[in-house]
N, C-alpha and C positions, 0 to 999 in steps of 0.2 A: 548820293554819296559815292567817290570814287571807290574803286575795288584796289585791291593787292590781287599778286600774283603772276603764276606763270601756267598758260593753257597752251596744251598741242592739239593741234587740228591736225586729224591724217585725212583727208577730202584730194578724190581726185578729178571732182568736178571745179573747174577752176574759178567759175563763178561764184558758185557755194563757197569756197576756200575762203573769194577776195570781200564776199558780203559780211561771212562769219569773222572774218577777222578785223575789219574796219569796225564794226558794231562794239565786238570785244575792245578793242581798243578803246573806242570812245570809253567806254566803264572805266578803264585805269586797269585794266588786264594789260600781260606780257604775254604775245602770241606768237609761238612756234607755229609754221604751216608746213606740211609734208605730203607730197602726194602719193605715195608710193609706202610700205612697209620698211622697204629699205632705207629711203629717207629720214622714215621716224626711227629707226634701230640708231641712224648716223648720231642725230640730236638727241638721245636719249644716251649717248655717250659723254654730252658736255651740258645737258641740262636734267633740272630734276621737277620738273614740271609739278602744280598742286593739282590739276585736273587734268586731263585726256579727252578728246571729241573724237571716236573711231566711224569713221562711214564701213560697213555690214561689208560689203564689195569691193574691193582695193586691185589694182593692176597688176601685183605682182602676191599677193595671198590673200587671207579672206581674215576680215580683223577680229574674229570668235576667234580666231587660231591665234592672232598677236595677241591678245588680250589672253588667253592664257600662258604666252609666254612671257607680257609682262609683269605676272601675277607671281612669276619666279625673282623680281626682283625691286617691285615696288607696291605700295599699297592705297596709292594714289588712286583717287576715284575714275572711272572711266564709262562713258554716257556714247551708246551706239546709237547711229545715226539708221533709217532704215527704212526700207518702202513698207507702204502697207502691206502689201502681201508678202511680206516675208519674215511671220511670226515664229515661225518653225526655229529663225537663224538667232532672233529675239529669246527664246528661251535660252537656246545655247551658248547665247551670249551671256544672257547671268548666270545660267551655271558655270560658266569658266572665268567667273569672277567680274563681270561687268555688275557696275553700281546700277544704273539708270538706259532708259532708250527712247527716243525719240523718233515717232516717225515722219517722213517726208511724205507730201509739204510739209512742211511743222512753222509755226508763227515765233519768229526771231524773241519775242520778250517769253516765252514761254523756256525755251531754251536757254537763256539767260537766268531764269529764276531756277528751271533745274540744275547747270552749270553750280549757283550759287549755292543752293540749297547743298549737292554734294561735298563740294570743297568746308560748307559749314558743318557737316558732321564728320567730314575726315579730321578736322580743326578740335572736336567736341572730344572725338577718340583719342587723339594723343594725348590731349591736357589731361583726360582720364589715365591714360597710360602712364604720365608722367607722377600721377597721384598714387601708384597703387606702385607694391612691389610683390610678387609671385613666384614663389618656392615652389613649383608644381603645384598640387592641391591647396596651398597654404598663400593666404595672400593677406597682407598687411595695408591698411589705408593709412597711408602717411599725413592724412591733414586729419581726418576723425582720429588717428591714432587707435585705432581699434584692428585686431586678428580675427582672421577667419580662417577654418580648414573645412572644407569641400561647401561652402557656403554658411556654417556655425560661426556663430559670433562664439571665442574663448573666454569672452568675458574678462580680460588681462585689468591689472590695477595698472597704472602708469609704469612703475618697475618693472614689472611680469615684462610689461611691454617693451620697452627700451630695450630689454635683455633677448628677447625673444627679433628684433630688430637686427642687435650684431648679429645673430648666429645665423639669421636670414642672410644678414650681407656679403659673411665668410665665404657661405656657399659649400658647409661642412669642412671648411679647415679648421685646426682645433685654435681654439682661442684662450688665453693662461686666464684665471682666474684673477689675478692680480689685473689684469687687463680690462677684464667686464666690469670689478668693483668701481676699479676707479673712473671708470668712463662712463658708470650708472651714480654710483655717489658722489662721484667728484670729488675727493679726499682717498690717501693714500691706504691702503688697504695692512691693516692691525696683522699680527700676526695670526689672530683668530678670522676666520671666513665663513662662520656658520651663517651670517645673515645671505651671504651669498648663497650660499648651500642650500639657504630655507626658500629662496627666490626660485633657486633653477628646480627645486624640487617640486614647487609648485604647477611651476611653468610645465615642465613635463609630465605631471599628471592631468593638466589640463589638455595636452597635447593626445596623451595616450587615453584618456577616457571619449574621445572624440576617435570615430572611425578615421582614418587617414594614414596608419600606419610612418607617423611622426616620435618621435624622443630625442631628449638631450643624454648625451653620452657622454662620459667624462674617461681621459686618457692617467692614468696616475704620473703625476709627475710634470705630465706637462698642460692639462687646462678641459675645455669642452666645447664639445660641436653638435650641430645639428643632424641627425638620423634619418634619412627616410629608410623604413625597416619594406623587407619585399615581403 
């Protein structure tokens, strides 16, 4: 089955460069080649790569050192290339944020399945990302529909929840009460609001009996927002 994507090779052995990149190819991979740091700084101004291939020793810096500096602006996986004897460079390249490392020699379909295997859990992390929303300590699963504060489930009723969703999304701007009823009950809000009142009362006692230093706070006059208390 063919691949998607877009992989940069920073290799300044040329042969390595033209093998890694013909083989990629054939998969259905988009393959950036750079042999120099400087090269990859260039293309990493007009592309946004889903993997990185850094060879350990480069011509003009050493890729434990780009690799922590592209750590400053992407989160793209990044797989070092490396002689055996050079374990020492292999640790320090995953502490400064490298995913994976391969050493040379190393067998072309091995390195394909790690390539693969990275770009599928950077794939796995976003769609999780995209699932989840996170107030600092307080994080909301948008398909369970279910709240959590420092890892507690709050236990929310669908209401609790909903409600506890806008004041997540405001981001502590205050929101009018007429604004939450009708956007949780979907009908225009009566002159009385105690249903309202008995919801967000809830909500933040469930919030305040949980460590986390969370409550809803109400502005007289103009509506309520969400608190992180220090």
């Amino acid at each position: 089955m063919k691949q998607t994507g877009v992989i940069l090779l920073v290799e300044d052995d040329k042969t390595i460069l033209h093998t890694n990149r013909r083989r990629l190819e054939r998969e259905g991979f988009t393959v950036l080649c750079a042999r120099t740091v400087r090269e990859a700084r260039a293309l990493l101004k007009k592309h946004s790569p889903d993997a990185m291939v850094l060879d350990v020793m480069l011509p003009d810096g050493s890729g434990v050192a780009f690799c922590e500096e592209l750590r400053q602006v992407t989160s793209a996986p990044v797989l070092f290339l490396t002689a055996r004897d050079e374990k020492r460079d292999v640790i320090e390249g995953l502490l400064a944020g490298g995913s994976d490392y391969i050493s040379k020699p190393y067998d072309m379909d091995e390195l394909l399945a790690r390539i693969k295997v990275q770009i599928y859990l950077a794939q796995r992390k976003r769609a999780a990302r995209c699932n989840r929303l996170q107030y600092g300590d307080l994080v909301l699963d948008l398909v369970a529909q279910r709240a959590y504060l420092n890892g507690e489930d709050l236990l929310l009723t669908q209401k609790e929840y909903s409600l506890l969703l806008l004041l997540v999304e405001a981001r502590g701007k205050i929101l009018s009460g007429k604004y939450l009823y009708e956007m949780i009950w979907k009908s225009p809000m009566a002159g009385d609001n105690r249903t309202l009142k008995k919801h967000l009362s809830t909500v933040r006692k469930k919030l305040e009996d949980r460590e986390g230093g969370y409550t809803i706070s109400a502005v007289y006059g103009k509506g309520y927002y969400l608190e992180k208390l220090v």
